[in-house]
N, C-alpha and C positions, 0 to 999 in steps of 0.2 A: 344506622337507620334500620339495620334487620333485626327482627325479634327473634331471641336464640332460637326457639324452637324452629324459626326456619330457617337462620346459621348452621344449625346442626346438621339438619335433611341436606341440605344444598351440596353441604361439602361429601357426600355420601358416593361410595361408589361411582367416580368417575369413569371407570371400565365396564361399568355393565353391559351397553348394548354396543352393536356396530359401528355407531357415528360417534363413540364416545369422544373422537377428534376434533371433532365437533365441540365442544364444550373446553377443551383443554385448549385452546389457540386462543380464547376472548380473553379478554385485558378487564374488560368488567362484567358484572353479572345480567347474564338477561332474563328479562320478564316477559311474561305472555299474557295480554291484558285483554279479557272478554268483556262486551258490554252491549244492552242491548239497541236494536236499532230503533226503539222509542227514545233513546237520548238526544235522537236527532228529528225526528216526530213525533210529537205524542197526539196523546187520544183529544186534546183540546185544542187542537192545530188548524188552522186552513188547512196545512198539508203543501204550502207553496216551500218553493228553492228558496226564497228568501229567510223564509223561519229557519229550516233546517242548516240554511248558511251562520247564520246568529247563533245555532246550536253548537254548531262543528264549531265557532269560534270562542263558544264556551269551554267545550271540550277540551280545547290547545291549552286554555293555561291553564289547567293542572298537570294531562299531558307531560307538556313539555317540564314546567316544575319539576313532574318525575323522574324524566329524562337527565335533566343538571343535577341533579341531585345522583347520579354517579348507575343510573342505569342502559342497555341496551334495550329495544323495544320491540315488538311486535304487538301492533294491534289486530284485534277479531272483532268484529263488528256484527250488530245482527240487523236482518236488514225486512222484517215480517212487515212493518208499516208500507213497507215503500214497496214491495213487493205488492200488496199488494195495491196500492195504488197504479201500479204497473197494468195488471190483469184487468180492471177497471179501463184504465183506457184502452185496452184490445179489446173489451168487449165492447165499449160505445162506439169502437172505430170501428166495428167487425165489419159493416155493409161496406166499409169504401178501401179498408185495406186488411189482408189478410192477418188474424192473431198470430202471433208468435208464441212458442211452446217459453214451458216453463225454465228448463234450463237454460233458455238465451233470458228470461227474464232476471234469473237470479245473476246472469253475466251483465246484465245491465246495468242492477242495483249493486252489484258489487263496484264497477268504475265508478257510477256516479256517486254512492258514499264518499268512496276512497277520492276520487277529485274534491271535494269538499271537506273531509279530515284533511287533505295534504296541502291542500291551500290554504288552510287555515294553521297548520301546525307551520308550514316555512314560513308565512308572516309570522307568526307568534315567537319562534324563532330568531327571524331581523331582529324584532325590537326587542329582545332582549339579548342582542348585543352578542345571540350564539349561533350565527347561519349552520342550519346543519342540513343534511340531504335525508329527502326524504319518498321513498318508493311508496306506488298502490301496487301490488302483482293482481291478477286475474288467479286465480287457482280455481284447479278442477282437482277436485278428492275421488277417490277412486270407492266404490261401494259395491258390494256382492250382486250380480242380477241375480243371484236365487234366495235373497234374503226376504225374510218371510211378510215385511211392510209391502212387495209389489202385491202379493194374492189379497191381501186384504186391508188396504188405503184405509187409513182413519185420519187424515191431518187436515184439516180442513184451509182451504186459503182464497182469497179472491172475493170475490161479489158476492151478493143475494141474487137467486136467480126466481122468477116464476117458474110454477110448475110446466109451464106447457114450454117454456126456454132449456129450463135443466131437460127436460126429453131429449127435445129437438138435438142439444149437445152429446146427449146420450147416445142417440140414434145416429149423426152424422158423425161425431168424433171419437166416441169411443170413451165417454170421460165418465168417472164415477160419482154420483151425486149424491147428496142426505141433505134430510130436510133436517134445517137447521134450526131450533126452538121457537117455531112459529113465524121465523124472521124471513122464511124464503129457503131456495136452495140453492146450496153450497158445493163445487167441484172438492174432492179429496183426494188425496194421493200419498204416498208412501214416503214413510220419515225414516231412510235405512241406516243402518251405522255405519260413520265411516272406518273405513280399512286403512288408505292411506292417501295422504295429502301431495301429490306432483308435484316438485321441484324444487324438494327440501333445500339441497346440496344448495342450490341458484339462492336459495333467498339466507341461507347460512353465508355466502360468499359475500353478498349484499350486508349481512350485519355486520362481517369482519370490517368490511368498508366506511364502518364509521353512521350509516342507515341507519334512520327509524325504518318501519316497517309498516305498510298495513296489507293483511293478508287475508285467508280461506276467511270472507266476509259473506257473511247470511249462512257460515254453515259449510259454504264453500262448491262450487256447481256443480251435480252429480253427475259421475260416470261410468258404465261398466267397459269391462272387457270382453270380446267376442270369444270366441275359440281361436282366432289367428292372432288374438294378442292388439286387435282395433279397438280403438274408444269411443264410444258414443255417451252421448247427452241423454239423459232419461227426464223423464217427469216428475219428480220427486224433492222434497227439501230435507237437509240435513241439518238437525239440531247443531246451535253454533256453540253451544256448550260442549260437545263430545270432540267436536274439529279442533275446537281451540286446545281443547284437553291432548288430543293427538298430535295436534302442532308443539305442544310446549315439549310432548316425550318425542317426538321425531327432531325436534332441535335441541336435546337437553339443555332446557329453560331451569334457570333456578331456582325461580319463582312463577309463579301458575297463579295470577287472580281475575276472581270471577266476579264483576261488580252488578250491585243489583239495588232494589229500590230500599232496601232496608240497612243500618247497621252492622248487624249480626243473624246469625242466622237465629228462631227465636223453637222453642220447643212450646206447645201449649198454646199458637201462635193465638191471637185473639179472645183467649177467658182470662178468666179472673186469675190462673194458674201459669199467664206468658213470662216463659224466662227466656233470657238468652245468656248461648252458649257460647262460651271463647273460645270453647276447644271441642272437636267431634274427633274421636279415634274411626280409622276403619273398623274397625272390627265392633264400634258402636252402630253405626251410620244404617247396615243394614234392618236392625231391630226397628230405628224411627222409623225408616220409610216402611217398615210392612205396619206399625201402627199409623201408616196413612198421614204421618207428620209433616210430610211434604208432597204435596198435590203433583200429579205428574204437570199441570199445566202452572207450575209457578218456580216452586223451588226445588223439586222433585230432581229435573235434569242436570241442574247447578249440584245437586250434590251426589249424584249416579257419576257424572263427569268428575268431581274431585274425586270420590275415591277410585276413580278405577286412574288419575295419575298417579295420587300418591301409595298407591297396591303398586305399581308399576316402577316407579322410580324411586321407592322411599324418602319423597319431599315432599315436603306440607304447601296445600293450597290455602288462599288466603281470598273469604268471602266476604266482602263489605260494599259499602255507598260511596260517591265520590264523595261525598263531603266529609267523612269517618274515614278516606284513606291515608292519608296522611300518618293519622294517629294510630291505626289499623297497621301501616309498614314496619311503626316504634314497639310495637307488640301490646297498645296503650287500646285497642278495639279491634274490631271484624271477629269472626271467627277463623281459626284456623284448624283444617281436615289435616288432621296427621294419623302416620301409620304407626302403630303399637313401637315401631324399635324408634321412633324419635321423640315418645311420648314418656319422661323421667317419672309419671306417676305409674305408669301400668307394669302390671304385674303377672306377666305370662302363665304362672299356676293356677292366675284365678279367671276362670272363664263366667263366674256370674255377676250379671251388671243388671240395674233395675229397668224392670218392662216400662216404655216412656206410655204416656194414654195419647186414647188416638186426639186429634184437632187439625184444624187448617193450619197453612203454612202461609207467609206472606207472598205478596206476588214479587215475579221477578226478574 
């Protein structure tokens, strides 16, 4: 079912980091599967529990499919829709019940997904005749308080506000506001990277046990450290591409996929000139993003996140769609980000590759 080139990565350096124990005690291969939380709301939604139940029960049979088909799992989930539909009702409840901050927000949409994947993954489960157990953890990822997203918030999230409302929040809460392309104003706040994911070891114990997984969902709840070594909750969302990417090397995952609304990743995305690519080397990957070939708000983070696993672990990640994974696992579609030493065509002497031209990238 695995396509050599990510046979080959997989088996690579089993010692390289810390937890390499971690990887040597499983009996099957595990995968780290990102995807985002429009798959469970999208933009043509009510927006109600029952659509996104009907989603999550879409979700389970491939899921699980992937699962008998001889993998361990952990899922990442993002969770930007429901979020904010979350901030939406703090603000129309504001007169009668106090908002709640953002980091309990993303601890809310993290259960709630996760109770919806998991109830839908252990029915889908019964009836095919394979009961298996299946955890949501809460995870808090730990992020630098002096990373440089708190001084200057760009990530826009939550409501449209009127101008004379974004003040008032300004002036009583402390929140930082932009007027959002004529649409109204918008709170922002900081998208830091994360550092490391809380209780790796606990959900590594949890896979040996036979566990699916759903875990660091929306990115994962941000937290710093004080000077005594305390955690607190911050304001801030953490791209669920980089967390996931971090989960798969903090658990040595074998496989790392990042599923998105397209195929493959595509070069020249939208002219006359769109190709797609089956294969992105690292040491390609940087050149497309500085010709602007993937927008930081589409596919931009999806591939910042593969290369910095497979720079890191020397194992290839695997970008495609649900409906192209399948054939994406047989090495038959998706693109796959590999590092130069798992890539049988490249050739270390030669360091010139052709400049890609700039275009949009598809969304993701």
């Amino acid at each position: 079912m695995t396509p050599p080139s990510i046979s080959r990565a997989a088996s690579d350096d089993a010692d390289s980091t810390p937890r390499a124990r971690l990887h040597t005690r499983r009996q099957r291969p595990l995968a780290v599967l990102a995807f985002g939380g429009n798959a469970l709301l999208q933009a043509d939604d009510m927006g109600t529990v029952e659509e996104q139940k009907r989603r999550a029960e879409q979700a389970a049979e491939w899921l699980v499919d992937f699962v008998l088909e001889g993998h361990d799992l952990v899922i990442c989930h993002g969770n930007g829709p429901q979020v904010g539909q979350v901030l939406i009702q703090m603000e129309e409840a504001a007169t009668k019940v106090p908002p709640g901050t953002l980091d309990v927000a993303v601890a809310q949409t993290q259960s709630g997904i996760g109770f919806l994947l998991e109830l839908a993954l252990r029915n889908r489960f019964q009836e095919m005749g394979q009961p298996r157990e299946v955890s949501t953890i809460l995870s808090m990822v730990r992020v630098d308080k002096d990373d440089p997203g708190f001084d200057d918030p760009t990530k826009p999230i939550g409501p449209f506000f009127s101008r004379w409302r974004a003040e008032a929040l300004q002036r009583d809460h402390d929140w930082a506001m932009v007027e959002d392309s004529g649409r109204g104003w918008r709170k922002v706040v900081a998208s830091p990277k994360p550092l490391e994911i809380l209780g790796v070891e606990g959900l590594d114990t949890l896979l040996r046990g036979g566990r699916v997984l759903v875990a660091g969902g929306g990115g994962g709840i941000p937290v710093v450290a004080d000077e005594n070594g305390r955690l607190h909750g911050v304001e801030a969302v953490i791209d669920k591409d980089f967390t996931s990417a971090l989960l798969a090397r903090q658990l040595e995952a074998d496989l790392f996929i990042i599923l998105t609304s397209v195929p493959r990743v595509y070069r020249d995305f939208g002219t006359d000139d769109e190709t797609a690519l089956a294969k992105i080397t690292v040491p390609e990957a940087p050149e497309l993003l500085a010709a602007k070939q993937f927008p930081a708000g589409s596919m931009g983070p999806k591939i910042r996140a593969a290369v910095e696993f497979a720079e890191a672990t020397g194992k290839p990640v695997l970008i495609t769609d649900v409906d192209h994974l399948a054939e994406a696992i047989n090495g038959d579609d998706g693109t796959v980000i590999v590092p130069p030493e798992a890539d049988p065509e490249h050739d270390p002497s030669s360091d010139s590759r052709p400049t890609p031209a700039a275009a949009s990238g598809p969304e993701g």
